[in-house]
ZADO-1210 file (C-alpha; in nm, 4 decimals, padded with zeros to 6 digits):
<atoms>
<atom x="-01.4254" y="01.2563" z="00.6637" code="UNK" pos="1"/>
<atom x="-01.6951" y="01.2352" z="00.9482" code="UNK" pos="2"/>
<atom x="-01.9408" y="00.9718" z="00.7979" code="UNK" pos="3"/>
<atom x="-01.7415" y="00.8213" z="00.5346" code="UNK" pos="4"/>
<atom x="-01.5425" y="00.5751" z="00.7121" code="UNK" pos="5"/>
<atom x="-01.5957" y="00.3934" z="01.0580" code="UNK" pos="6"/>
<atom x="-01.3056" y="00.3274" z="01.2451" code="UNK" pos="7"/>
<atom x="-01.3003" y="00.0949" z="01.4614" code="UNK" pos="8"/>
<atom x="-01.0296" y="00.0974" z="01.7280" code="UNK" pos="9"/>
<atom x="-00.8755" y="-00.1475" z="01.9615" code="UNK" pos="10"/>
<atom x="-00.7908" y="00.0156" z="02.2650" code="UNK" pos="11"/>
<atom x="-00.5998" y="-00.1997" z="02.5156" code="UNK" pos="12"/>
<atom x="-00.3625" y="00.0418" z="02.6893" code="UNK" pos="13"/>
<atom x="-00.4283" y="00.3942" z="02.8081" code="UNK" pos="14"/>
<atom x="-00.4506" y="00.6574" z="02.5280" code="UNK" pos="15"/>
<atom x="-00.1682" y="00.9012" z="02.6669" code="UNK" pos="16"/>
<atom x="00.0210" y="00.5473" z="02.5915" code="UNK" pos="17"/>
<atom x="00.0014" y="00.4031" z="02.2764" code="UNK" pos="18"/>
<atom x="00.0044" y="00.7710" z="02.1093" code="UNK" pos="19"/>
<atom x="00.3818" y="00.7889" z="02.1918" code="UNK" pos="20"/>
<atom x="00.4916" y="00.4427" z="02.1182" code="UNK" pos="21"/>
<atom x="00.5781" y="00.2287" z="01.8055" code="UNK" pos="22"/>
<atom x="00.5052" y="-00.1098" z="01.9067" code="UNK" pos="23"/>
<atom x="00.2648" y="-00.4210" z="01.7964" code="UNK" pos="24"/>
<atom x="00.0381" y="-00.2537" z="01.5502" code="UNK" pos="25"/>
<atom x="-00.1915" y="-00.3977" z="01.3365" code="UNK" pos="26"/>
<atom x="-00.4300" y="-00.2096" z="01.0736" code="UNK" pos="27"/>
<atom x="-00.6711" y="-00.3195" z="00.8050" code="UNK" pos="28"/>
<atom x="-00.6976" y="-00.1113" z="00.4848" code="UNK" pos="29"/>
<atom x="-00.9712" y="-00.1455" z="00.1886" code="UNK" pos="30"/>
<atom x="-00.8383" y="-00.0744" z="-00.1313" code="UNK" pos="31"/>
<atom x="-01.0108" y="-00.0277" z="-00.4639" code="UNK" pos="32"/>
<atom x="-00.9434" y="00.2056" z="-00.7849" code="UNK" pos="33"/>
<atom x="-01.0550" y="00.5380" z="-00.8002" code="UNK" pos="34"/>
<atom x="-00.9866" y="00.5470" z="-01.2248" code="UNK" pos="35"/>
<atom x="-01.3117" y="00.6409" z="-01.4069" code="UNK" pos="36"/>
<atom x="-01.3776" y="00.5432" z="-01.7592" code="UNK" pos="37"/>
<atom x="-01.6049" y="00.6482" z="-02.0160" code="UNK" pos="38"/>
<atom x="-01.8218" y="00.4149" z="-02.2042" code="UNK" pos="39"/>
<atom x="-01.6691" y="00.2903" z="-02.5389" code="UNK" pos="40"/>
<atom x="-01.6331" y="00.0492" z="-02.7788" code="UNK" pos="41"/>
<atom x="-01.3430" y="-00.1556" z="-02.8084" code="UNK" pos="42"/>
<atom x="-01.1731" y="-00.0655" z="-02.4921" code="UNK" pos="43"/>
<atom x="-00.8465" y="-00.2408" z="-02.4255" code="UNK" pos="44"/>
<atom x="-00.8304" y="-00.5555" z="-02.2172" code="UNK" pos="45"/>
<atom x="-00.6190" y="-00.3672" z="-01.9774" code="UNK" pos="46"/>
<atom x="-00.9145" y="-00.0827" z="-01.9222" code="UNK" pos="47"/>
<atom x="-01.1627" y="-00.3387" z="-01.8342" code="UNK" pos="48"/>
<atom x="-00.9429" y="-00.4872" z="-01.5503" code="UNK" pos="49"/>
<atom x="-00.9360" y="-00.1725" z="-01.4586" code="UNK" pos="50"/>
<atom x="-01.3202" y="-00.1204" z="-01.4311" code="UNK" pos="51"/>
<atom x="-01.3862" y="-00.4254" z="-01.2950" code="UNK" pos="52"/>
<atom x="-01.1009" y="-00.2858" z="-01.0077" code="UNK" pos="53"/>
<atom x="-01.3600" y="00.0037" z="-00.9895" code="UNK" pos="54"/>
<atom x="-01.6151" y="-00.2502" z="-00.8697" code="UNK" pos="55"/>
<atom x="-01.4058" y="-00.4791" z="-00.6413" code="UNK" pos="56"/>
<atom x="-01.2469" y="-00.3517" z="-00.2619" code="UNK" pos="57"/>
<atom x="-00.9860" y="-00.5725" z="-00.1107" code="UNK" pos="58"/>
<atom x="-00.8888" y="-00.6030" z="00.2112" code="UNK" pos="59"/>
<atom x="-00.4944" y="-00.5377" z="00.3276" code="UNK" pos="60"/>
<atom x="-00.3238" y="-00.6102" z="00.6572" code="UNK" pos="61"/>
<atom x="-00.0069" y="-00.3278" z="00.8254" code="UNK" pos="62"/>
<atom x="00.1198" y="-00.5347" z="01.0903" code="UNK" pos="63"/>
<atom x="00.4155" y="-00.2984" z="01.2929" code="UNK" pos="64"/>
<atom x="00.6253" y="-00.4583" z="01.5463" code="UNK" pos="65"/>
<atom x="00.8794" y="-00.1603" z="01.6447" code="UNK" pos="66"/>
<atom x="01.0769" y="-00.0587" z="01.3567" code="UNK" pos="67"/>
<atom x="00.9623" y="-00.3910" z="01.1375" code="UNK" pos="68"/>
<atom x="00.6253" y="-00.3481" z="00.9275" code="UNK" pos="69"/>
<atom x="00.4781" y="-00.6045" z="00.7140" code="UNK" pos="70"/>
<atom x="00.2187" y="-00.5068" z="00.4373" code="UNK" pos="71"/>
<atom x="00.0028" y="-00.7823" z="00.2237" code="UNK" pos="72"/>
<atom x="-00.3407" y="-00.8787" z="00.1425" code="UNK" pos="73"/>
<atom x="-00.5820" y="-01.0088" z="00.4210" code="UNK" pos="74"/>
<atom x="-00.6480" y="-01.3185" z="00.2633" code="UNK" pos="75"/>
<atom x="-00.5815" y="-01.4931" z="-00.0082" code="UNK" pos="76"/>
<atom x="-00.7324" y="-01.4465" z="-00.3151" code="UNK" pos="77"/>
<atom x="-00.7567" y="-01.6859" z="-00.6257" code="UNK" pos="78"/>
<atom x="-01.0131" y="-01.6782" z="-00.9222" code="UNK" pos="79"/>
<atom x="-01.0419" y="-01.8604" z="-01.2664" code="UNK" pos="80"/>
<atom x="-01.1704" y="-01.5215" z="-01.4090" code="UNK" pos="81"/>
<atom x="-00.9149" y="-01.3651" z="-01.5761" code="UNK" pos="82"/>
<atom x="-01.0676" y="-01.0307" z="-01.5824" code="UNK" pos="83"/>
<atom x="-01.0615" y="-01.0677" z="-01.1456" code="UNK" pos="84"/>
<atom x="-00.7025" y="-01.2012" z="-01.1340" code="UNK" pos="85"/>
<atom x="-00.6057" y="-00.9717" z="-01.3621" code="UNK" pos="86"/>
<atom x="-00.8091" y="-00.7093" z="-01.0340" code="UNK" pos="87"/>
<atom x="-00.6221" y="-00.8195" z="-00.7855" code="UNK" pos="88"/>
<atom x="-00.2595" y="-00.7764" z="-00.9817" code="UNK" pos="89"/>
<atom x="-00.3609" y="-00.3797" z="-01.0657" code="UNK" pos="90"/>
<atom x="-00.4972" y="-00.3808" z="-00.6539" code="UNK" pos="91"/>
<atom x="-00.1520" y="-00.5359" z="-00.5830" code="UNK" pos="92"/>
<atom x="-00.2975" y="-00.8177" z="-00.3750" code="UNK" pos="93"/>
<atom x="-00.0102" y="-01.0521" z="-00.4432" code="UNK" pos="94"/>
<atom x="00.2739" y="-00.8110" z="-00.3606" code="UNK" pos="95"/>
<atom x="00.3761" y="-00.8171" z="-00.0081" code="UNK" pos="96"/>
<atom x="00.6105" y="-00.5137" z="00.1286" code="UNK" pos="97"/>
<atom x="00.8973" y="-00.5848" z="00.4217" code="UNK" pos="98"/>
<atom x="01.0848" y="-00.3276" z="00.6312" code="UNK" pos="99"/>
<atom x="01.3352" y="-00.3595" z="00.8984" code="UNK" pos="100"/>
<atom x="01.4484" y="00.0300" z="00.9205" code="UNK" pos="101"/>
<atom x="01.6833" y="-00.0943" z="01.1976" code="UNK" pos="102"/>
<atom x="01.8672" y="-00.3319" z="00.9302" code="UNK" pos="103"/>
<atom x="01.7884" y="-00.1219" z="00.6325" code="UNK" pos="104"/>
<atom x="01.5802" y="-00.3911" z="00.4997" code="UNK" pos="105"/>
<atom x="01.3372" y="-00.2269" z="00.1946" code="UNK" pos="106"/>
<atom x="01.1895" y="-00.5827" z="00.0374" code="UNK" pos="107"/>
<atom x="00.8856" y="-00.5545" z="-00.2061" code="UNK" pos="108"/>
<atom x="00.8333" y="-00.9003" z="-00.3363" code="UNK" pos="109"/>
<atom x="00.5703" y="-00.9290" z="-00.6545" code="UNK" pos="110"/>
<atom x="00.4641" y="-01.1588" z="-00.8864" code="UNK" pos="111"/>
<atom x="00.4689" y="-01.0900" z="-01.2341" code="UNK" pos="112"/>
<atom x="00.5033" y="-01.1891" z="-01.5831" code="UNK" pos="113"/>
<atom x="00.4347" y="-01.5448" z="-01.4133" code="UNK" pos="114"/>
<atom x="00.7107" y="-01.5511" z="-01.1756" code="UNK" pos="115"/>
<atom x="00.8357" y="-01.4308" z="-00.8280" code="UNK" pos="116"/>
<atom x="01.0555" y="-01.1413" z="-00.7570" code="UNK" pos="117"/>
<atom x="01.1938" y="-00.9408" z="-00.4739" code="UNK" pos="118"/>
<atom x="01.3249" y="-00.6179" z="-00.5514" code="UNK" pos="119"/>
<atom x="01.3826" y="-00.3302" z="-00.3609" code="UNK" pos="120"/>
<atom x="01.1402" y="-00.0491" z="-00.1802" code="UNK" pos="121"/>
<atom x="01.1754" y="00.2860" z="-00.3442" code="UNK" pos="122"/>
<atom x="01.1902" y="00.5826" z="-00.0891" code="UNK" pos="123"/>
<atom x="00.9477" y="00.8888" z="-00.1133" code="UNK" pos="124"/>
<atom x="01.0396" y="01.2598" z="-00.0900" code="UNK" pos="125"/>
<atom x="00.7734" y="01.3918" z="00.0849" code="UNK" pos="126"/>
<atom x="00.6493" y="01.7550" z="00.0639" code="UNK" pos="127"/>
<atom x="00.4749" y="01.8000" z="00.3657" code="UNK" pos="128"/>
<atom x="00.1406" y="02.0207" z="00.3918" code="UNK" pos="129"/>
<atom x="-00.0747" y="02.1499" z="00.6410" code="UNK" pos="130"/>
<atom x="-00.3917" y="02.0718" z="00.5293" code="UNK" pos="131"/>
<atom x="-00.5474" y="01.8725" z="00.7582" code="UNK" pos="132"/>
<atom x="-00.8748" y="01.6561" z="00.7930" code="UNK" pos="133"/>
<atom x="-01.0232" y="01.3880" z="01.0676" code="UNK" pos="134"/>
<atom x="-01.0132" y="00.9999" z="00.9503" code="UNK" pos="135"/>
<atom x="-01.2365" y="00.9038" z="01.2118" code="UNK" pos="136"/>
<atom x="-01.1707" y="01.0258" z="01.5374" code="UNK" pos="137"/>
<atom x="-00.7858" y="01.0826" z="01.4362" code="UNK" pos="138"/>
<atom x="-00.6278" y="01.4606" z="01.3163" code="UNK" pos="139"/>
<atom x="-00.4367" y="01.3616" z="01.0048" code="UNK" pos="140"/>
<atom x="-00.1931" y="01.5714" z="00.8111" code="UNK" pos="141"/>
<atom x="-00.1235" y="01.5604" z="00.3948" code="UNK" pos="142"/>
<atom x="00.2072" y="01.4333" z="00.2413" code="UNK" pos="143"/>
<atom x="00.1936" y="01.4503" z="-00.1254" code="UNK" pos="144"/>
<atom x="00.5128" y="01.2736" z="-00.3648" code="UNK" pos="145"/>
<atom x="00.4962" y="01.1436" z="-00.6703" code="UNK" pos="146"/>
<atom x="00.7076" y="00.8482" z="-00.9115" code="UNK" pos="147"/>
<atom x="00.7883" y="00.8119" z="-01.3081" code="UNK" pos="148"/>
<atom x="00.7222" y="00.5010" z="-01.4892" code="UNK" pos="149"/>
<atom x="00.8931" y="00.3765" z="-01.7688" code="UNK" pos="150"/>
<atom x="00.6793" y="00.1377" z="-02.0028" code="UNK" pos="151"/>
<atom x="00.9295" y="00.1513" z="-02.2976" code="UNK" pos="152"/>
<atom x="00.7310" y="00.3889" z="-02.4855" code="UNK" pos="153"/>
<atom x="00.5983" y="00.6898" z="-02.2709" code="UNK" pos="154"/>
<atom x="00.7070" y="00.8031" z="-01.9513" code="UNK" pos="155"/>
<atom x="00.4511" y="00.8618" z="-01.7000" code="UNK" pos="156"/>
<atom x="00.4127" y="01.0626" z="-01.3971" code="UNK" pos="157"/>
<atom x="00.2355" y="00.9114" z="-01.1011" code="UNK" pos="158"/>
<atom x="00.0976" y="01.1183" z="-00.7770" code="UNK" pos="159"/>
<atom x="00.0645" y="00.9959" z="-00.4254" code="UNK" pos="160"/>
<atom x="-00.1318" y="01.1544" z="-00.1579" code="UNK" pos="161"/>
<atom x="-00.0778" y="01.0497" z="00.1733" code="UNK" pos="162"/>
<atom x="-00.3077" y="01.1092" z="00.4993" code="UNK" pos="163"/>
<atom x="-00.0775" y="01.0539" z="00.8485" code="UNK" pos="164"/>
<atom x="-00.1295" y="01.0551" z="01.2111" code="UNK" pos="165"/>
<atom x="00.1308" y="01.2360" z="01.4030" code="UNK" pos="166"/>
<atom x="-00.0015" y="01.1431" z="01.7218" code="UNK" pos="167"/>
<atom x="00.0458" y="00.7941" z="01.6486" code="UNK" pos="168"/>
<atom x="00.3907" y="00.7228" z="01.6349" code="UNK" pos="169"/>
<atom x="00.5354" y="00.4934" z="01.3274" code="UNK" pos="170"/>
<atom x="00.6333" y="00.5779" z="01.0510" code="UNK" pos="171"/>
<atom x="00.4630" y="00.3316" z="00.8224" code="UNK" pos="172"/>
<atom x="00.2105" y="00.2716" z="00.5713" code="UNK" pos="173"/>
<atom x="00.0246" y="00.0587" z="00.2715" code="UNK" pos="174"/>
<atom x="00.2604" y="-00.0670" z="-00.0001" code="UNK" pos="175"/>
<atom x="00.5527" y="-00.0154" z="00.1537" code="UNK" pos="176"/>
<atom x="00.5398" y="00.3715" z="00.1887" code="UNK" pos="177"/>
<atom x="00.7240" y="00.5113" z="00.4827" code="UNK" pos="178"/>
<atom x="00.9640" y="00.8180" z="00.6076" code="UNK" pos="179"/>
<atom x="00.6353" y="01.0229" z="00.7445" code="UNK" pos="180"/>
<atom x="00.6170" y="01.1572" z="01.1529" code="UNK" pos="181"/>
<atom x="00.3039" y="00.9218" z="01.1717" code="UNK" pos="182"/>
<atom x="00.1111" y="00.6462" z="01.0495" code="UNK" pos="183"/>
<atom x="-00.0658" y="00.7047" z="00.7042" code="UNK" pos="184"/>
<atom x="-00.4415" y="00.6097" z="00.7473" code="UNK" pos="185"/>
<atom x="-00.5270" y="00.6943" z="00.3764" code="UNK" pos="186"/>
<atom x="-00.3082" y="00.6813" z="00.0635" code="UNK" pos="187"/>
<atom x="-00.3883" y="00.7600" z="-00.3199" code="UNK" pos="188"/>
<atom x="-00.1415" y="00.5921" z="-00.4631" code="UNK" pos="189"/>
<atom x="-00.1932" y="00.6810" z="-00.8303" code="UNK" pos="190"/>
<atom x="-00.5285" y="00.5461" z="-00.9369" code="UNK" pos="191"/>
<atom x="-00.5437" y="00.3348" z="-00.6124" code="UNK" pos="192"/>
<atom x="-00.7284" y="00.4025" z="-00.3076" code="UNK" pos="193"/>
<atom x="-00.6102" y="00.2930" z="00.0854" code="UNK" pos="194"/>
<atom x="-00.8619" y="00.4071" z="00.3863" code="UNK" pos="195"/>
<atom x="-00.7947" y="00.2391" z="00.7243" code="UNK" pos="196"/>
<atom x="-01.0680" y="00.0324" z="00.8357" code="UNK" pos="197"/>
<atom x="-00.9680" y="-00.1116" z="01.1373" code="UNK" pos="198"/>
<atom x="-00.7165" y="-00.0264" z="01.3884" code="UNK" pos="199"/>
<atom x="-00.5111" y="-00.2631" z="01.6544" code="UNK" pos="200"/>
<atom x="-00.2377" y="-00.0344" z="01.8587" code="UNK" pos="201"/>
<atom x="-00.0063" y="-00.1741" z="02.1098" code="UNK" pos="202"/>
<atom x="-00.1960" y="-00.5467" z="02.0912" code="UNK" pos="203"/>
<atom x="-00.0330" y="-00.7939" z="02.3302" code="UNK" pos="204"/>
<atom x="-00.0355" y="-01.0431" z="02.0710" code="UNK" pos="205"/>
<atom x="00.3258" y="-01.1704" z="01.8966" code="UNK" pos="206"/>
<atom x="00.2869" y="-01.0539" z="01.5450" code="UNK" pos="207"/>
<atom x="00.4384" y="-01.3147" z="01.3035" code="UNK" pos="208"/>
<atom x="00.6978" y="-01.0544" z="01.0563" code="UNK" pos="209"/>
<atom x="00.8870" y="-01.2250" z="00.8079" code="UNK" pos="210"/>
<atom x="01.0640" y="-01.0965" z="00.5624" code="UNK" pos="211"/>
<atom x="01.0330" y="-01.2461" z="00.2090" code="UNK" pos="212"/>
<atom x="01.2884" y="-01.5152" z="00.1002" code="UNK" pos="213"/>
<atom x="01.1394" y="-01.6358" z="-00.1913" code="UNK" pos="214"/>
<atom x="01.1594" y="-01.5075" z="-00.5670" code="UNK" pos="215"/>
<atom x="01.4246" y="-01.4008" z="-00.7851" code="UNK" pos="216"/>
<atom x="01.6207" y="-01.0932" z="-00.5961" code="UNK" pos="217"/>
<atom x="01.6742" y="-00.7967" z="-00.8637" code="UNK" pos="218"/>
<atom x="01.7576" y="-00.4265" z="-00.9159" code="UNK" pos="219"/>
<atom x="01.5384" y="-00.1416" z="-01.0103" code="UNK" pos="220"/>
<atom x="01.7359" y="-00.1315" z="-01.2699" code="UNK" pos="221"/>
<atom x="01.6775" y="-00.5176" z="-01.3580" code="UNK" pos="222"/>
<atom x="01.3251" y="-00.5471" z="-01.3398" code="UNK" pos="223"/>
<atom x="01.2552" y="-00.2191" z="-01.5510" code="UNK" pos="224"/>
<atom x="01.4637" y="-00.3977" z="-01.8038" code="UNK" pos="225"/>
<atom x="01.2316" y="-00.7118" z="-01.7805" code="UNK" pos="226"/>
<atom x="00.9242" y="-00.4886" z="-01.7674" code="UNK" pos="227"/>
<atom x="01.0238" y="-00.3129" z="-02.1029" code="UNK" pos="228"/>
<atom x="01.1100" y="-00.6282" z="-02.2452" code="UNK" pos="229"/>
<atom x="00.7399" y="-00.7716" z="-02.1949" code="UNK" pos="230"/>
<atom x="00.5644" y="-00.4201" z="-02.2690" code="UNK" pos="231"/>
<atom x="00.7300" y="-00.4774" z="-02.5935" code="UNK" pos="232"/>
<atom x="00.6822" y="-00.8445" z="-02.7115" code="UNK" pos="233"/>
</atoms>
């Protein structure tokens, strides 16, 4: 990926450093959908949140400090439109992902069905590949995994595609994804697109890491349940 993406890169240590150490990271990701559509009448409301996702990028924040990682939106975002809120829920811009891998922390708090939750990060099994391409000036390797979702009335099967640095050690990446021998600059996350944009590695700057307190605390199990029940009604 030569021309598609510019990185730009924050060097403030020697390179033969920061390659080998998990410390104060911080990297900027642009997300948008990648779903196509076909022009038709009466499309659902759903599938026109979903094109207008097409059309809108948002920007996320990774900030690693050791074995703690933090992943949310950049800023945040608010709109009367409900077609654009209802953007930024399918982008995930109001979820926020916590790990302390020291503490076996796994917190991914999200809002939905107009309230706050926290309920646990799921952890991927990772079939490792190979293949490998160049996200800007970094060698990255492909991870691919995949989830099920339940809506109550189909179950569907959801891939994920992951592109990771080796050379750059932590084990981190957007929406809470983790458990790879690098840092994943790109991620496909079903119809969801992550590509690092900017890069911060070993910044002398205290990065502020908190984990999520607020919101009703639930099982898998529990918010499936409340998911099914609204899919329903």
């Amino acid at each position: 990926m030569k021309n598609y993406i510019s990185l730009f890169i924050c060097f403030l240590i020697s390179a033969a450093n920061f390659y080998g150490q998990t410390a104060n990271h911080k990297i900027v990701y642009t997300a948008k959908s990648i779903q196509k559509y076909e022009n038709k009448e009466g499309v659902s409301y759903l599938q026109k949140i979903n094109e207008a996702a097409s059309k809108t990028t948002i920007e996320f924040e990774l900030l690693i400090q050791h074995q703690k990682a933090l992943f949310r939106a950049n800023s945040t975002l608010e709109s009367e439109n409900r077609f654009v809120k209802g953007t930024y829920y399918t982008l995930g811009a109001y979820d926020r992902f916590y790990i302390d891998a020291a503490n076996g922390e796994y917190v991914h708090q999200i809002q939905a069905y107009g309230s706050l939750f926290r309920i646990p990060i799921g952890k991927s099994s990772w079939k490792l590949s190979k293949e490998s391409k160049y996200i800007g000036k970094f060698k990255c390797l492909k991870a691919t995994s995949f989830y099920t979702i339940d809506n109550g009335y189909k179950v569907f099967k959801k891939n994920v595609e992951a592109w990771y640095c080796p050379k750059i050690n932590a084990a981190f990446g957007p929406r809470g994804y983790h458990g790879l021998p690098g840092l994943i600059l790109e991620l496909k996350d079903g119809e969801t697109l992550f590509t690092a944009k900017e890069i911060y590695l070993n910044i002398e700057k205290q990065l502020k890491i908190k984990k999520p307190t607020k919101g009703k605390k639930l099982t898998f199990q529990e918010f499936d349940n409340l998911k099914n029940t609204y899919t329903r009604n």
